[in-house]
VOLUM-567410 format. One record per residue (C-alpha): x, y, z; residue in one letter. Coordinates in nm, 3 decimals, decimal comma. Each point is the difference from the previous one (the first is absolute). Layout:
N
pt xx = X	yy = Y	zz = Z	r = a
...
REM end
This chain:
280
pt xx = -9,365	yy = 15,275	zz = -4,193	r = x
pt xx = 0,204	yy = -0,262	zz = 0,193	r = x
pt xx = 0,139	yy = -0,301	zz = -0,210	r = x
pt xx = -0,176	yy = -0,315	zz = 0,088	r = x
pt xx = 0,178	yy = -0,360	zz = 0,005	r = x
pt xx = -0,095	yy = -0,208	zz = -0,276	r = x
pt xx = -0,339	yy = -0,190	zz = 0,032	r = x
pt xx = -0,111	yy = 0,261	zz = 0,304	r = x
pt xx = 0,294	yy = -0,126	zz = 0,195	r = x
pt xx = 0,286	yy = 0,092	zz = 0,191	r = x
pt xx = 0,326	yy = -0,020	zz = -0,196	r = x
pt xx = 0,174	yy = -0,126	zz = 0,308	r = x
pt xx = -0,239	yy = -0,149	zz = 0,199	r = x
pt xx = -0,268	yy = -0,136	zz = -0,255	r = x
pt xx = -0,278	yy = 0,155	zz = 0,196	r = x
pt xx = -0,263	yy = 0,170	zz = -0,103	r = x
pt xx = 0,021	yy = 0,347	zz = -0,082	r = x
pt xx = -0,284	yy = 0,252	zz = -0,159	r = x
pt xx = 0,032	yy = 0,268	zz = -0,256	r = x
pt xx = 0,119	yy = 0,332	zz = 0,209	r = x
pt xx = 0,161	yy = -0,204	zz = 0,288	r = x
pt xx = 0,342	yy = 0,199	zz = 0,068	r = x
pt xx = 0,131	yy = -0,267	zz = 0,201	r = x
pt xx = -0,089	yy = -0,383	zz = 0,041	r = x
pt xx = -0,194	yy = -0,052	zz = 0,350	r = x
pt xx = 0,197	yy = -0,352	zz = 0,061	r = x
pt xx = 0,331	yy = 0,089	zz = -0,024	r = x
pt xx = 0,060	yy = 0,350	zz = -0,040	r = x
pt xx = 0,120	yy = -0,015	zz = -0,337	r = x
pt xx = -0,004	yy = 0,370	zz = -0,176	r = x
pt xx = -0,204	yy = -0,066	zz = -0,322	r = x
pt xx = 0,129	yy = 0,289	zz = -0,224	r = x
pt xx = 0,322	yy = -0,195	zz = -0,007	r = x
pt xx = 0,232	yy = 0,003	zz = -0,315	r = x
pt xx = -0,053	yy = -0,317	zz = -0,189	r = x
pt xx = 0,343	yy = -0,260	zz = -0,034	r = x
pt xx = 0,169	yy = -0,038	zz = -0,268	r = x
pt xx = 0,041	yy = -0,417	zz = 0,049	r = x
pt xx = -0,355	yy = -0,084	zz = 0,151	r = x
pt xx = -0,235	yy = 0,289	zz = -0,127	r = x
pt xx = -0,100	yy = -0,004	zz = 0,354	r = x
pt xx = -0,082	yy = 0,402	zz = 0,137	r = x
pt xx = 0,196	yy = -0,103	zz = 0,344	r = x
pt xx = 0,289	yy = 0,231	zz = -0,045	r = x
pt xx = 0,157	yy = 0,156	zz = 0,331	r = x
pt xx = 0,130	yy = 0,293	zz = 0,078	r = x
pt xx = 0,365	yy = -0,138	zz = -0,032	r = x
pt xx = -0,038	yy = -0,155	zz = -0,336	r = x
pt xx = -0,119	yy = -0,338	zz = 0,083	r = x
pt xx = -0,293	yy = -0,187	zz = -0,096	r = x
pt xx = -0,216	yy = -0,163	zz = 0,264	r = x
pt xx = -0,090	yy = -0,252	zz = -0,163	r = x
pt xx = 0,313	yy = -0,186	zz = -0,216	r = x
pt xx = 0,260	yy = 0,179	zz = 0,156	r = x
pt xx = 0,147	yy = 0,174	zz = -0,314	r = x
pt xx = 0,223	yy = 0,312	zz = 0,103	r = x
pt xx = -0,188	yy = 0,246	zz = -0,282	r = x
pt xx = 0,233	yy = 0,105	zz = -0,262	r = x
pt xx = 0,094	yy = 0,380	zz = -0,036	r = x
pt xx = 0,159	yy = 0,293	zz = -0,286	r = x
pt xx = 0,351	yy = -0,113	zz = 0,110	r = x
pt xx = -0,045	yy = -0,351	zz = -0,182	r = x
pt xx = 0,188	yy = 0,134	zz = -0,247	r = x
pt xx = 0,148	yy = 0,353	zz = -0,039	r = x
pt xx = 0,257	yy = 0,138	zz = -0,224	r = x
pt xx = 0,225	yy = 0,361	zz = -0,056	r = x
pt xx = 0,239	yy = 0,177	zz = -0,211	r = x
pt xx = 0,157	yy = 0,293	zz = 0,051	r = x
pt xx = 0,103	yy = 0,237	zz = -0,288	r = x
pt xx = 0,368	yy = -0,088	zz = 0,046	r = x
pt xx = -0,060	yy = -0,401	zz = -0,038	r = x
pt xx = -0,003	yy = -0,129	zz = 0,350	r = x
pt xx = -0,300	yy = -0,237	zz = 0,056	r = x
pt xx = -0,160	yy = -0,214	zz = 0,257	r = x
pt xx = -0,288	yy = -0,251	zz = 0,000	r = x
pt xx = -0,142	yy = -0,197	zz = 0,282	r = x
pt xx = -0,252	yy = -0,296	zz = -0,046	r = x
pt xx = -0,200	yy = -0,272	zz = 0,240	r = x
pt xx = 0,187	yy = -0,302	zz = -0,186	r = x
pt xx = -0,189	yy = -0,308	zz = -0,063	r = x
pt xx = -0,081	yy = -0,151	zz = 0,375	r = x
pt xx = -0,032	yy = 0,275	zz = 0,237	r = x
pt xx = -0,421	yy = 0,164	zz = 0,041	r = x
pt xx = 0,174	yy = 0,386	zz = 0,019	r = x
pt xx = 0,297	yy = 0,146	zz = -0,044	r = x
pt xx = 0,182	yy = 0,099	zz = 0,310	r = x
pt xx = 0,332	yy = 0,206	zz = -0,174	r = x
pt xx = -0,011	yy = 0,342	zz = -0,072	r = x
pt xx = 0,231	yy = 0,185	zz = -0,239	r = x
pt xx = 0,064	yy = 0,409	zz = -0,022	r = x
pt xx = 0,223	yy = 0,146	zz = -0,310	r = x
pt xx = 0,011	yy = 0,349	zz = -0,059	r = x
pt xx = 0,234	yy = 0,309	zz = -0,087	r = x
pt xx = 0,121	yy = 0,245	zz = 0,227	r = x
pt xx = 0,223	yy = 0,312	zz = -0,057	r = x
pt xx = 0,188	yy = -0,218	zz = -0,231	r = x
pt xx = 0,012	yy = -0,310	zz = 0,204	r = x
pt xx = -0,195	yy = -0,316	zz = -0,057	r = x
pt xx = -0,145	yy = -0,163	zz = 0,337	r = x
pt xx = -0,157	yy = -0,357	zz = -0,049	r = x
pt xx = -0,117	yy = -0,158	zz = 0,335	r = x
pt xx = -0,106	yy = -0,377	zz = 0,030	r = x
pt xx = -0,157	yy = -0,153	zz = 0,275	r = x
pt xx = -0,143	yy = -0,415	zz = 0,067	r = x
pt xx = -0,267	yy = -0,029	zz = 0,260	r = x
pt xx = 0,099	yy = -0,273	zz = 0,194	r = x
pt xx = -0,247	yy = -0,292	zz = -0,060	r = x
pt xx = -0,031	yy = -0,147	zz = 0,356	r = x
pt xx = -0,086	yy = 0,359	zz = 0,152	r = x
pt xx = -0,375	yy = 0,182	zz = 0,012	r = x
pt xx = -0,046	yy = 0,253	zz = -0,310	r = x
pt xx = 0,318	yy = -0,003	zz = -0,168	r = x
pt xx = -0,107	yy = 0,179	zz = -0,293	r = x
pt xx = -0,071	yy = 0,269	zz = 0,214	r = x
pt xx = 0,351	yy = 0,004	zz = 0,153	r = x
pt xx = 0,186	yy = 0,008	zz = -0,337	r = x
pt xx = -0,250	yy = 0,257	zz = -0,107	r = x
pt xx = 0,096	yy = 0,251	zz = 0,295	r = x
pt xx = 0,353	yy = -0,070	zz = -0,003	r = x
pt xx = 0,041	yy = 0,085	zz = -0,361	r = x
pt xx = -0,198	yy = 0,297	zz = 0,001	r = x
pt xx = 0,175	yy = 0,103	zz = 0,314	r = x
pt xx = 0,338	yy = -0,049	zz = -0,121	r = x
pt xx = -0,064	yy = 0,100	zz = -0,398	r = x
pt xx = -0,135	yy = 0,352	zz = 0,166	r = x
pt xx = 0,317	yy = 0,020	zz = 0,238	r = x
pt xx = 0,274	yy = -0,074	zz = -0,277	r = x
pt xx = -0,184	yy = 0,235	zz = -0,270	r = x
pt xx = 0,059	yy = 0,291	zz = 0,312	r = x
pt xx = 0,372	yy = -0,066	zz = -0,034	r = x
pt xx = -0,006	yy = -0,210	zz = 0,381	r = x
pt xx = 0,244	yy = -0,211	zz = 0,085	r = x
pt xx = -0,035	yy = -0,361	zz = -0,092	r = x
pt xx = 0,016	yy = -0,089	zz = 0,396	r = x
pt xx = -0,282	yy = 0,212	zz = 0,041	r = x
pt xx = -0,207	yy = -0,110	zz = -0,274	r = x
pt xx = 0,033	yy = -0,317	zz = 0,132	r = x
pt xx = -0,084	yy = 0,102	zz = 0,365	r = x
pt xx = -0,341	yy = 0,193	zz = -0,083	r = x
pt xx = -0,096	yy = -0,338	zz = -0,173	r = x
pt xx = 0,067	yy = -0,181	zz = 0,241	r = x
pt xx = -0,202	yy = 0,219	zz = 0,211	r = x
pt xx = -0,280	yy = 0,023	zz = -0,200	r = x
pt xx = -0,051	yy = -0,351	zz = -0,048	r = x
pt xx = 0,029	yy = -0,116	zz = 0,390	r = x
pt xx = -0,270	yy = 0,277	zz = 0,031	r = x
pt xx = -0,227	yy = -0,281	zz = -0,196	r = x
pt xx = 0,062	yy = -0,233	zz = 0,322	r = x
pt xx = -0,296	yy = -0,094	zz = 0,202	r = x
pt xx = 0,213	yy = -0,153	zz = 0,244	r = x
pt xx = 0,325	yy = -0,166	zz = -0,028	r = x
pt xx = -0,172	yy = -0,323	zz = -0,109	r = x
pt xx = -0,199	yy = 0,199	zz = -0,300	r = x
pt xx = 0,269	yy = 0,158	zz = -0,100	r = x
pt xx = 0,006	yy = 0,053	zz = -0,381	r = x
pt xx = 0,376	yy = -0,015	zz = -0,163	r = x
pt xx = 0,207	yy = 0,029	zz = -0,320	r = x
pt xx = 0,362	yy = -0,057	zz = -0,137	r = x
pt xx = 0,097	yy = 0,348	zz = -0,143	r = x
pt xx = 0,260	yy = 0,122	zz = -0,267	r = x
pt xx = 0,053	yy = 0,323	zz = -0,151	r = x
pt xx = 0,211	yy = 0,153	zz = -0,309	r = x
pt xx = 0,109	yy = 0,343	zz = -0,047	r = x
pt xx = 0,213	yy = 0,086	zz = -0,307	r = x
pt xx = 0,136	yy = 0,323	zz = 0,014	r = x
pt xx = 0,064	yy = 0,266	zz = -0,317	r = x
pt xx = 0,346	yy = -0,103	zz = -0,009	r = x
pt xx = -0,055	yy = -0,360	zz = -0,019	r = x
pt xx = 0,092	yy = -0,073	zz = 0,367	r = x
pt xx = -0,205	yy = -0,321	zz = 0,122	r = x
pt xx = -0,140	yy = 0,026	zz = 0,389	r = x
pt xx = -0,166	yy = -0,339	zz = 0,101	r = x
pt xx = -0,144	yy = -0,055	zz = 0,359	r = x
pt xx = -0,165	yy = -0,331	zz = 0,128	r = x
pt xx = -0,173	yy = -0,257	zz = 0,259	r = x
pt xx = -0,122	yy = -0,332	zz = -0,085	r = x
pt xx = 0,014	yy = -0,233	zz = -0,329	r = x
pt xx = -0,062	yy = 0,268	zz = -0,247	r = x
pt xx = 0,259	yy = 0,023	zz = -0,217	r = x
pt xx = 0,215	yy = 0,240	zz = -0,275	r = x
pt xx = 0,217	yy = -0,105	zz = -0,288	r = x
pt xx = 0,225	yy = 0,176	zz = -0,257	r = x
pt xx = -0,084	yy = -0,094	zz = -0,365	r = x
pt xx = 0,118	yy = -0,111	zz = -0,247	r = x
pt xx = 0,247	yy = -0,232	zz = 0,185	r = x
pt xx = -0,287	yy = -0,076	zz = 0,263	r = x
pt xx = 0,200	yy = 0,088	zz = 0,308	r = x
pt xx = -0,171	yy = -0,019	zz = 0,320	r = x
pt xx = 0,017	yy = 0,293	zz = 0,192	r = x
pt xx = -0,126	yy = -0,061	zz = 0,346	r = x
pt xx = -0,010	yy = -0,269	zz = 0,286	r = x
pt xx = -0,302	yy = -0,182	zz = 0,091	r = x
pt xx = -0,142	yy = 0,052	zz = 0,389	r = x
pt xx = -0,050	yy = -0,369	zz = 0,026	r = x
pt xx = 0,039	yy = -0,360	zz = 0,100	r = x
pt xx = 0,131	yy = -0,278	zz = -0,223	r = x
pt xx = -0,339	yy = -0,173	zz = 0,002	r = x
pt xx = -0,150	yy = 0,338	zz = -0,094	r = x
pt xx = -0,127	yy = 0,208	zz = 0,274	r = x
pt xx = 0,064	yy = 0,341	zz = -0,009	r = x
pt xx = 0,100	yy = 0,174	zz = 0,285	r = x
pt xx = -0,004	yy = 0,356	zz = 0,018	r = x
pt xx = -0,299	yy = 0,198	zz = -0,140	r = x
pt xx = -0,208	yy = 0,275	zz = 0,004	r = x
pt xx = -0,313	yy = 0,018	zz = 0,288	r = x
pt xx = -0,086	yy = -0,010	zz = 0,373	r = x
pt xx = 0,161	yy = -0,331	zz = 0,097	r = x
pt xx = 0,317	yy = 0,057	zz = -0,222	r = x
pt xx = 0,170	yy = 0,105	zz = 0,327	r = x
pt xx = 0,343	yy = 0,258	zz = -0,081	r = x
pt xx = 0,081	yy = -0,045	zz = -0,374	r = x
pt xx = 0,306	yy = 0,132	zz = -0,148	r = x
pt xx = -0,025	yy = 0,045	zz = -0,361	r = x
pt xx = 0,308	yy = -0,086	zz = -0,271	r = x
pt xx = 0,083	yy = 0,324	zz = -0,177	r = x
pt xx = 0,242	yy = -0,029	zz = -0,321	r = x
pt xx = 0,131	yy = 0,242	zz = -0,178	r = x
pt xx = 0,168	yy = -0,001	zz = -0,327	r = x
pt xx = 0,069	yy = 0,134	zz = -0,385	r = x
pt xx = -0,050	yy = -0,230	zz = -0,279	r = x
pt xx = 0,327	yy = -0,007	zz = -0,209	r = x
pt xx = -0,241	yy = -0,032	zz = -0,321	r = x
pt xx = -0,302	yy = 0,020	zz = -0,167	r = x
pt xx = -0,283	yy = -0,271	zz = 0,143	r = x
pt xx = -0,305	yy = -0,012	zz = 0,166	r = x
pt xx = -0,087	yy = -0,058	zz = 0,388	r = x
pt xx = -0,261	yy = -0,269	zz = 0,080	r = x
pt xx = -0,201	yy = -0,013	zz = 0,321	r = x
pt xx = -0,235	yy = -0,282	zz = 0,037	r = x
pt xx = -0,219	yy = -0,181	zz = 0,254	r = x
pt xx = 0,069	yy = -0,373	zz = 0,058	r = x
pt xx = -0,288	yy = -0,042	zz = -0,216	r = x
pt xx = 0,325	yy = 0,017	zz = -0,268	r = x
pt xx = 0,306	yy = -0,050	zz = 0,101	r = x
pt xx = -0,090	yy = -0,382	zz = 0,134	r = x
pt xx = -0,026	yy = -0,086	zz = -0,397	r = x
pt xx = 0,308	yy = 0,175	zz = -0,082	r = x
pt xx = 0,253	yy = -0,285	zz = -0,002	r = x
pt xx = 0,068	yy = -0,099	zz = -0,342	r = x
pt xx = -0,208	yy = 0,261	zz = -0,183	r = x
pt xx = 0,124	yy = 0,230	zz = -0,229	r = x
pt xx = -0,116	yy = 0,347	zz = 0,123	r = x
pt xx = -0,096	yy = 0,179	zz = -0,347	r = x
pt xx = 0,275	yy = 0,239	zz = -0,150	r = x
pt xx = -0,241	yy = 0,142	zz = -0,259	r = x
pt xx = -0,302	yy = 0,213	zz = -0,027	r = x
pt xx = -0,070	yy = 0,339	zz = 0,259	r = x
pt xx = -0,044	yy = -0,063	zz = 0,380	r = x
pt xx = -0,332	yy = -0,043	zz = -0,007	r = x
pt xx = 0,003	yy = -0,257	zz = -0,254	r = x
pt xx = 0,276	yy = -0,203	zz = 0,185	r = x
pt xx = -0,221	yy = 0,019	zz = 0,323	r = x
pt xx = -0,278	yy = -0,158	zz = -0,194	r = x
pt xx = 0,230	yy = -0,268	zz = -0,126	r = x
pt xx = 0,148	yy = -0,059	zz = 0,374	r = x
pt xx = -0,398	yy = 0,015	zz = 0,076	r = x
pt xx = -0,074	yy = -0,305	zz = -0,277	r = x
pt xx = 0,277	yy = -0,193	zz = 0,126	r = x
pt xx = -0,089	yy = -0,011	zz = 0,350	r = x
pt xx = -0,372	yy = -0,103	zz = -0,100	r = x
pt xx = 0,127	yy = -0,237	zz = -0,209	r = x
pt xx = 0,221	yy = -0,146	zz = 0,233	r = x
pt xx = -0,291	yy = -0,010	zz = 0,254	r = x
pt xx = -0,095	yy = 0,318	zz = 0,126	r = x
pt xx = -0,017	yy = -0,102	zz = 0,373	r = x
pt xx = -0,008	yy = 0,315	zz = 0,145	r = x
pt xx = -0,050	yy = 0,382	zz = -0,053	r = x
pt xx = 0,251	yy = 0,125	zz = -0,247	r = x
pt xx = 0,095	yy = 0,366	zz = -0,034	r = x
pt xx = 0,273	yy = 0,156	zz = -0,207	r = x
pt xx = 0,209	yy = 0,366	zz = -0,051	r = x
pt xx = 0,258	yy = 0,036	zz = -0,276	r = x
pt xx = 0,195	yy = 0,330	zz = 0,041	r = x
pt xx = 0,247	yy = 0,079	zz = -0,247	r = x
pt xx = 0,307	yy = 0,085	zz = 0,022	r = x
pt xx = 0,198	yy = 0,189	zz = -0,232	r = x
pt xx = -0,088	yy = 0,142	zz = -0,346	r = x
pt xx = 0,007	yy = -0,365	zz = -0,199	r = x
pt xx = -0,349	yy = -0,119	zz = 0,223	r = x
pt xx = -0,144	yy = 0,402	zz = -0,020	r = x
REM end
């Protein structure tokens, strides 16, 4: 049976419904709609918004976390002021190599979580198949202008991937203001695609236009750990010690707790890769 609004009445439009009505006869609203999380009201739509308050439902990716057997870890969470979380994070292992992909839906585009979803999958399933990082980052970029309506509803996402190889050898590549840093001395890695008042400008989607990403290469000269991190982060880094102490996956926690604690304004998400033996 159909859910009915509370009181016999539309959810969205407050008029009256009866018991088996699929859809409300005033305004068309579907009455088997998910129920919101803020106003209780069943006025969900099919992209996650309620009808009624405006709420952008929240989803699994609100918080996720994962290890991998060797001690790299990654976490990704909504922060304090955002309704959903629009990063995505990928970690895994592949024939020896550990591939950690994070991507940061840009706020001011349509469905930005589902850009940084697609681009990391894209790009995690590339760089475990031993591509090129070039072409990792092309098929994401593909796949997420595929998302595009038009030009003007054009989902899109910064992007920034990791592989580190058997030997230890470091490959970074790179578009937007997602960023990488060496630990323990807190080095930053890359260079931000963006303005001095904060714009980015170079992404991942249909109206990015020709993006060249940075690619950087290199072999740490001792043990440490490789950090890659959504704004979400790094905009709370000055004057924090980053942890020393604990696994990876404790230390991203930590990272995690200081960036709520320091206000949590946007999506936060989080890999810690070791490097060398010492962070194993």
């Amino acid at each position: 049976m159909a859910v009915v609004g509370q009181d016999g009445m539309c959810p969205v439009c407050e008029a009256p419904v009866l018991a088996g009505d699929v859809y409300c006869e005033a305004c068309g609203h579907p009455l088997g709609a998910p129920a919101c999380a803020s106003c209780g009201a069943a006025a969900v739509d099919a992209e996650g918004y309620c009808e009624r308050c405006g709420l952008r439902q929240p989803t699994g990716r609100d918080h996720a976390e994962s290890v991998l057997p060797g001690g790299a870890a990654a976490l990704t969470d909504r922060g304090l002021r955002r309704s959903r979380n629009e990063d995505a994070v990928a970690l895994l292992e592949a024939d020896g190599s550990v591939v950690t992909v994070v991507c940061d839906g840009v706020g001011s585009s349509p469905r930005a979580d589902e850009a940084s979803a697609v681009a990391v999958e894209t790009a995690a399933a590339a760089l475990a198949r031993g591509l090129p990082q070039e072409e990792a980052f092309e098929l994401a970029s593909r796949a997420v202008s595929k998302l595009a309506a038009s030009v003007h509803d054009a989902p899109a996402c910064t992007y920034i991937s990791a592989v580190v190889a058997r030997d230890g050898r470091v490959t970074l590549c790179w578009a937007g203001d997602t960023r990488a840093y060496l630990l323990p001395a807190g080095t930053l890695l890359t260079v931000d695609d963006a303005v001095e008042t904060g714009e980015i400008t170079a992404w991942l989607g249909a109206d990015a236009g020709d993006v060249t990403p940075h690619l950087r290469t290199f072999l740490p000269e001792e043990p440490g750990l490789l950090l890659v991190c959504s704004d979400g982060l790094w905009r709370y880094l000055d004057g924090y010690d980053l942890p020393t102490t604990g696994t990876p996956i404790e230390m991203a926690r930590e990272m995690l707790r200081h960036a709520l604690g320091s206000g949590g304004q946007d999506n936060v998400t989080i890999a810690l890769i070791p490097l060398g033996e010492s962070y194993g």
